[in-house]
VOPAGU-2260 file (C-alpha; in pm, 1 decimal, decimal comma):
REM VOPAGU-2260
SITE   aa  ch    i         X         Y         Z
SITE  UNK   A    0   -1711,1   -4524,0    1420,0
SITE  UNK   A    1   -1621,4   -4376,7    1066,0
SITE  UNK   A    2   -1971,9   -4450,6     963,0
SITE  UNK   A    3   -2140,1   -4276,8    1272,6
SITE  UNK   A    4   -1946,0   -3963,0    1218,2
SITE  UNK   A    5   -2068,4   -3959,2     894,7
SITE  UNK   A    6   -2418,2   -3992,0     975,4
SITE  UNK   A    7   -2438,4   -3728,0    1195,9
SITE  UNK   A    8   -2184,7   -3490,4     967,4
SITE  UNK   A    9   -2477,2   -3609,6     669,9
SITE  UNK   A   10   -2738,9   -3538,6     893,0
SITE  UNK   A   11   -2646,1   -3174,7    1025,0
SITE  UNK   A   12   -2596,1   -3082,6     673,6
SITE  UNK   A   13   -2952,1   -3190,2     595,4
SITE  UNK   A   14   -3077,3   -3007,7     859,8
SITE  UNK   A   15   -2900,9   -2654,1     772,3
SITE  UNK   A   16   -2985,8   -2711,2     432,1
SITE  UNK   A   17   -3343,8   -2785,7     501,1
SITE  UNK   A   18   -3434,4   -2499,5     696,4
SITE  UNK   A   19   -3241,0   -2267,3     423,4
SITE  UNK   A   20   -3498,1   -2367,3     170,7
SITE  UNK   A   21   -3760,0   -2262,7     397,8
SITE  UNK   A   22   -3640,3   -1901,3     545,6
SITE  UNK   A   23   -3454,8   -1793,1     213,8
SITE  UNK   A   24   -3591,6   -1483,3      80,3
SITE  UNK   A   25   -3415,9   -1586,3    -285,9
SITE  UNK   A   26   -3617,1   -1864,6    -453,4
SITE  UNK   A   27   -3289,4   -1976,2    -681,5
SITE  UNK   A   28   -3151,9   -1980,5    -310,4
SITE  UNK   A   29   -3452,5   -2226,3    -179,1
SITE  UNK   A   30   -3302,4   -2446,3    -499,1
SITE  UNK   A   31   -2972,7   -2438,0    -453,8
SITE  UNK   A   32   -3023,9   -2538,7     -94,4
SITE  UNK   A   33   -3252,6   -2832,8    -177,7
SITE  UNK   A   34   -3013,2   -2955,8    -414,5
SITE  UNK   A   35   -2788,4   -2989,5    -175,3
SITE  UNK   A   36   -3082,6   -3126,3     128,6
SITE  UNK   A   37   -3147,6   -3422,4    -190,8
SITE  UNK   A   38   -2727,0   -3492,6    -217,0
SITE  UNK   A   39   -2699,5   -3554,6     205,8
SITE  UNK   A   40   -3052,5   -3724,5     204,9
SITE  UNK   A   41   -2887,8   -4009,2     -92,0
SITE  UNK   A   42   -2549,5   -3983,8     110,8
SITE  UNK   A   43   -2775,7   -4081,9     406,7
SITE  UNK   A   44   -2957,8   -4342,2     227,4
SITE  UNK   A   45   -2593,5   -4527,8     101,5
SITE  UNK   A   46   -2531,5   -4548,7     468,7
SITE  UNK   A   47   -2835,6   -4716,5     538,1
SITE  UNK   A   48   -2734,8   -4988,4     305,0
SITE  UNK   A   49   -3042,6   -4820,8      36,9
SITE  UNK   A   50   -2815,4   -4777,6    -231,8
SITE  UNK   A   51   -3118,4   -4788,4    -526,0
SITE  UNK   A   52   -3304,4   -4520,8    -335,6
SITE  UNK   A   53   -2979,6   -4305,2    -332,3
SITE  UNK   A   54   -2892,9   -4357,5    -686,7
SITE  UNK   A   55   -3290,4   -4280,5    -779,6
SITE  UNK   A   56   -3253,2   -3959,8    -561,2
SITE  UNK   A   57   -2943,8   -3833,3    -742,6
SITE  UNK   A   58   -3073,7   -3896,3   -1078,1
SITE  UNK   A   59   -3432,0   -3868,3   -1048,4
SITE  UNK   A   60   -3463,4   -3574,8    -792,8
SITE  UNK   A   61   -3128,0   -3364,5    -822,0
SITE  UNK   A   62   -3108,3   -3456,0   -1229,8
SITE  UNK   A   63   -3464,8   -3388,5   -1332,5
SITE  UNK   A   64   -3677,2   -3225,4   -1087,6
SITE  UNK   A   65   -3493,5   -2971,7    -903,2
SITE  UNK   A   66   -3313,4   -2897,1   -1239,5
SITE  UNK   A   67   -3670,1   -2797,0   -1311,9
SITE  UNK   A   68   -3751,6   -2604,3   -1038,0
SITE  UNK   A   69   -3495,9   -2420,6   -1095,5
SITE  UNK   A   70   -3536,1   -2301,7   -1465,5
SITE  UNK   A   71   -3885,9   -2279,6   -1347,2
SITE  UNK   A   72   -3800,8   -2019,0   -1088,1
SITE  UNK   A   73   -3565,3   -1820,0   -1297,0
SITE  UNK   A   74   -3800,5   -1787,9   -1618,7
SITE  UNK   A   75   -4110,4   -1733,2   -1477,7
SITE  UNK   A   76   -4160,2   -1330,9   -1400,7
SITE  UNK   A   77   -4326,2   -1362,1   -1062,3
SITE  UNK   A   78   -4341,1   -1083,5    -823,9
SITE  UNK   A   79   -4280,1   -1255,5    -518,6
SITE  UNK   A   80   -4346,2    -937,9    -330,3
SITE  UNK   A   81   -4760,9    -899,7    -446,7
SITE  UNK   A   82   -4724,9   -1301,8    -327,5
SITE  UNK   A   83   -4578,8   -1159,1      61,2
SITE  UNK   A   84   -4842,0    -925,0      47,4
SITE  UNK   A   85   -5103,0   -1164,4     170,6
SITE  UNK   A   86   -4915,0   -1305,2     466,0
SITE  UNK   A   87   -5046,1   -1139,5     749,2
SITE  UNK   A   88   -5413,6   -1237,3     634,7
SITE  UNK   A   89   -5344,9   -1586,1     605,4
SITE  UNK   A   90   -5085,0   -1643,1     889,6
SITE  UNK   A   91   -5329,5   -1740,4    1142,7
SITE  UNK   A   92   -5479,3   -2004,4     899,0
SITE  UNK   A   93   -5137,8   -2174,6     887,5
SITE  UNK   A   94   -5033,2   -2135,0    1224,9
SITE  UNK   A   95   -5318,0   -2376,9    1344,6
SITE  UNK   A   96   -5237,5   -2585,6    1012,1
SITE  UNK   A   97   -4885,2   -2589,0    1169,5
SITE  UNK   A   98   -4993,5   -2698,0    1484,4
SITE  UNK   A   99   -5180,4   -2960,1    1362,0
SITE  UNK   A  100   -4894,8   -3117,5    1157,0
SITE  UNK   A  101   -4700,2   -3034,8    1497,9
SITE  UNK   A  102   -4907,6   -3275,3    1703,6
SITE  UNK   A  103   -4939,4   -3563,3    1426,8
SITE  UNK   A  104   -4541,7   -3577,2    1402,9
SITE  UNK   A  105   -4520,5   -3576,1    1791,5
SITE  UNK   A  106   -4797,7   -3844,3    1848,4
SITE  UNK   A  107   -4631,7   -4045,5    1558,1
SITE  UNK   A  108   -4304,9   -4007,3    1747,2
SITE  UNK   A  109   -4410,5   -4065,6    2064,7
SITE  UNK   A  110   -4581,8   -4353,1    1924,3
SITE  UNK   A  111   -4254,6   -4468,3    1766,1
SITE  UNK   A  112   -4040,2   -4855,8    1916,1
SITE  UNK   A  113   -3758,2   -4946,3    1695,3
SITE  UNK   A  114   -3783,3   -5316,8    1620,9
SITE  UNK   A  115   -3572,9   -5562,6    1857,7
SITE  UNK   A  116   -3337,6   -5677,6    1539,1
SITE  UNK   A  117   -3360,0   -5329,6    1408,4
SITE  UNK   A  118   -2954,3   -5291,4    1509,4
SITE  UNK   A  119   -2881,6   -5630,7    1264,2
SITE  UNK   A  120   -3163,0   -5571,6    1005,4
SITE  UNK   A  121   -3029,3   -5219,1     921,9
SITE  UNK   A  122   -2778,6   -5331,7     643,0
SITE  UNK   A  123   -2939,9   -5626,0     571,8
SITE  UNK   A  124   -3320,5   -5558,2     574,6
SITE  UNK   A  125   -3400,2   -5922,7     400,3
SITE  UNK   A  126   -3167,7   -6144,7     545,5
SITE  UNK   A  127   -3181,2   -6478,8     456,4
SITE  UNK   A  128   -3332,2   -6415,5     100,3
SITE  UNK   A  129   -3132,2   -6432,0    -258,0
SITE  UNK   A  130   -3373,6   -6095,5    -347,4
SITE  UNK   A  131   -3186,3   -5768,9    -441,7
SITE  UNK   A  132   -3240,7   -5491,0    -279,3
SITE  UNK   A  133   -3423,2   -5329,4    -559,0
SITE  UNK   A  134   -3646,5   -5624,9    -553,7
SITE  UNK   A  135   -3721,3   -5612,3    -162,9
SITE  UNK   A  136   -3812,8   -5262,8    -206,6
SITE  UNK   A  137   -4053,0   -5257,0    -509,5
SITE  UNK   A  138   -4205,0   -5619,9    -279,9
SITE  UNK   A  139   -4286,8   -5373,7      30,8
SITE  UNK   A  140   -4382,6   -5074,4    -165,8
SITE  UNK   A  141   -4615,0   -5198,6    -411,0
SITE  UNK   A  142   -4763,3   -5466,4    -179,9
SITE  UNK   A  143   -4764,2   -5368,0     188,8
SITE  UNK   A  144   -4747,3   -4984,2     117,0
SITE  UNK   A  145   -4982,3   -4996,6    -224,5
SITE  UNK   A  146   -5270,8   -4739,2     -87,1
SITE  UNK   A  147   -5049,6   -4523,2      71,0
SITE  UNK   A  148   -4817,0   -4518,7    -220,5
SITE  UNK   A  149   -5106,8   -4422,3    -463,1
SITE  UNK   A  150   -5243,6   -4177,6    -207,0
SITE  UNK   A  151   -4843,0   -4013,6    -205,7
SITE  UNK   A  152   -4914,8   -3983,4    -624,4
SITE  UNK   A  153   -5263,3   -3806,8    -531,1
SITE  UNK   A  154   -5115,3   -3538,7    -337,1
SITE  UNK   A  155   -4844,8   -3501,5    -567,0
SITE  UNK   A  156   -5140,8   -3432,7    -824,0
SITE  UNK   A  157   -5280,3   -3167,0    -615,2
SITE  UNK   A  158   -4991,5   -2977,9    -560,6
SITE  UNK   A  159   -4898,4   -2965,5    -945,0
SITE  UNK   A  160   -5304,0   -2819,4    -972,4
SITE  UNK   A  161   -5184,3   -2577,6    -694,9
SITE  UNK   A  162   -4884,6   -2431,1    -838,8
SITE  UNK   A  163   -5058,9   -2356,5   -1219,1
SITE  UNK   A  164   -5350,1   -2217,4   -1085,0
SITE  UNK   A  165   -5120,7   -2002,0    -844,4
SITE  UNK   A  166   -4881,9   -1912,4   -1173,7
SITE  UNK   A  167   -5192,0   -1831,3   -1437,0
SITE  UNK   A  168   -5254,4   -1516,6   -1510,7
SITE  UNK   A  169   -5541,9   -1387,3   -1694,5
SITE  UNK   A  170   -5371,4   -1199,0   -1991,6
SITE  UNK   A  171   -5648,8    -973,2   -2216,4
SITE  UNK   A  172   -5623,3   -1023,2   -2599,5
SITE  UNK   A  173   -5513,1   -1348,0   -2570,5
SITE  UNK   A  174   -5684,5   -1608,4   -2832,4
SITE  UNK   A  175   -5757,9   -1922,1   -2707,9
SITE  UNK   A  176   -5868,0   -2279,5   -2842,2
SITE  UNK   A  177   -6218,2   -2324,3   -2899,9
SITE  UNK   A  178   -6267,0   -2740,4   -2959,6
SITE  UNK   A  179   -6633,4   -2666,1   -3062,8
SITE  UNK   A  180   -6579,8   -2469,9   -3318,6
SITE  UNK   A  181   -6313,6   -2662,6   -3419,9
SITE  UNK   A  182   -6543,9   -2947,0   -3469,3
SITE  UNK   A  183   -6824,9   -2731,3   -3621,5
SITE  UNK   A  184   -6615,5   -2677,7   -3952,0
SITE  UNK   A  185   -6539,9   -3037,1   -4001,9
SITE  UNK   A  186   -6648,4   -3074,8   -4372,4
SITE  UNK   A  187   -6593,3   -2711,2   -4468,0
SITE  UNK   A  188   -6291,5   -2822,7   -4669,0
SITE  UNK   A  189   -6373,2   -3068,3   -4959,3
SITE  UNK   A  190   -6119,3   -3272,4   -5128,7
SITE  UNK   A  191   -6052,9   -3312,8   -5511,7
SITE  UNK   A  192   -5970,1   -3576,1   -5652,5
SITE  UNK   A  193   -5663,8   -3429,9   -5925,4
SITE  UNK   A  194   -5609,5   -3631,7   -6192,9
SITE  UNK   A  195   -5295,3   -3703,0   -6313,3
SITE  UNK   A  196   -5120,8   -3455,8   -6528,4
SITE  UNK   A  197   -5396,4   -3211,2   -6472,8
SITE  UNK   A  198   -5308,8   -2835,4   -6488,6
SITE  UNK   A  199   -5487,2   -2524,0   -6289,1
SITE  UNK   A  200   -5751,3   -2426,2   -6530,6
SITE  UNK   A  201   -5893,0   -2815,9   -6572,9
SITE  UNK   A  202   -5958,0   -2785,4   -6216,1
SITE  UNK   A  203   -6111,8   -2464,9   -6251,1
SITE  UNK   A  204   -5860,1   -2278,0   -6083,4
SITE  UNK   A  205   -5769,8   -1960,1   -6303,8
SITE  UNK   A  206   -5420,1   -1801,0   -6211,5
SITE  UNK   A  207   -5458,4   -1458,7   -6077,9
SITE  UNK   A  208   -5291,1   -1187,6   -6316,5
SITE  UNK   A  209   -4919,7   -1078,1   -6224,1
SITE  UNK   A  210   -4855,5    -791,0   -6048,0
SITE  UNK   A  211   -4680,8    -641,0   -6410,6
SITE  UNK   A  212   -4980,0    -748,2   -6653,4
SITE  UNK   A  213   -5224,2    -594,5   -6368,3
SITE  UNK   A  214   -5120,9    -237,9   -6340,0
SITE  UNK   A  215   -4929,1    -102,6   -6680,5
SITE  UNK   A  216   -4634,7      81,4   -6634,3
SITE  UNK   A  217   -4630,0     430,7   -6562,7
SITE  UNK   A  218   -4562,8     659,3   -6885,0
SITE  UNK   A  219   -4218,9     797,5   -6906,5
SITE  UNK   A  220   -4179,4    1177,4   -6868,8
SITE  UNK   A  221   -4181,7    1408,0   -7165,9
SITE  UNK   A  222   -3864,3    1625,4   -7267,9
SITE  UNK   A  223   -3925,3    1953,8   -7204,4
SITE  UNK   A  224   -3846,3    2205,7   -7449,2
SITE  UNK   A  225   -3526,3    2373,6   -7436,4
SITE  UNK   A  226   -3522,4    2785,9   -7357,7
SITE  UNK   A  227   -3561,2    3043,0   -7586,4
SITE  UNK   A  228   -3633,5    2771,8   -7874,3
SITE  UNK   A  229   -3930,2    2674,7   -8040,5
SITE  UNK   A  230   -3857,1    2257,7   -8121,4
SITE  UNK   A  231   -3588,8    2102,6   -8256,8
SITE  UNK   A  232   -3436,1    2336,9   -8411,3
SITE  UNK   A  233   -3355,4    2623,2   -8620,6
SITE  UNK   A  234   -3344,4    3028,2   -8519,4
SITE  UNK   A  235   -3586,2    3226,9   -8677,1
């Protein structure tokens, strides 16, 4: 009973949390919120008796990623409004996106029969077996679940491509690295062999002057004579 009430308390909370990241106008919102969608999701997942993918979750998800997302969102300077201004020309395109993902989730659900042990397998998925549940996991997913697994990684991939070539801006001025020339003055510096003990002018190096020696010193100011005398001395 206690873990039923849970579930569903986990599970609302999910929800709610979910859609905030979605319909939040404030991206350090959309964070904040999935932060707190990846805390139910591992409370979820402890229920389920999948305490490795809980603790991976936690540390993994809510530790390293979101972290990032959210330093991410706060340093970059994006002007989310010039980003809202093209929503009206694109909304068609993912309304019938939408749709499609729509129908696939609805024939995949309609498609859907729980197992007939499902009820006894669902703390115990390897019963029977001396195999961790670590171990039972890493078995399915990187034997049974191998292609999709690696397809999960290449979508991953695209969506990292996505979000640079979204955040690059062309800035003007800005000096970039040029490998060919790079490699084009390989050899331009040549390397002498100093022997030991050897000074600056037996390597044919001659010391420029110092700044004093180069320019000489300006003279010093004459006395001027004093009034109504003529030199040093005397009246006439």
């Amino acid at each position: 009973m206690i873990a039923a009430l849970a579930f569903y308390v986990f599970a609302a909370i999910l929800i709610a949390s979910a859609v905030m990241v979605v319909s939040s106008r404030n991206p350090v919102h959309s964070v904040l919120f999935l932060i707190l969608a990846f805390f139910n999701a591992a409370a979820l997942m402890l229920i389920a008796g999948a305490e490795f993918l809980a603790m991976i979750l936690v540390i993994v998800y809510v530790g390293a990623v979101a972290v990032l997302f959210l330093f991410v969102v706060m340093m970059l300077d994006i002007d989310f409004a010039q980003l809202r201004e093209g929503f009206q020309r694109y909304a068609p395109i993912g309304g019938i996106i939408g749709g499609i993902l729509f129908l696939e989730l609805v024939f995949v659900l309609g498609a859907w029969r729980f197992a007939p042990d499902a009820a006894d397998l669902r703390l115990n998925p390897n019963p029977g077996a001396s195999v961790s549940n670590t171990e039972a996991i890493g078995r399915i997913l990187y034997t049974d679940y191998i292609y999709l697994f690696q397809l999960a990684g290449l979508v991953l991939l695209v969506a990292m491509i996505g979000a640079i070539v979204l955040t690059l801006r062309e800035r003007v001025g800005t000096r970039r690295q040029d490998i060919a020339a790079q490699v084009a003055r390989h050899g331009s510096v040549g390397l002498v062999q100093v022997p030991t003990g050897a000074g600056l002018r037996e390597m044919g190096i001659l010391r420029p002057p110092s700044p004093e020696a180069a320019e000489p010193l300006p003279e010093a100011p004459k006395a001027l004579p004093e009034p109504g005398g003529h030199g040093h001395g005397g009246h006439h």
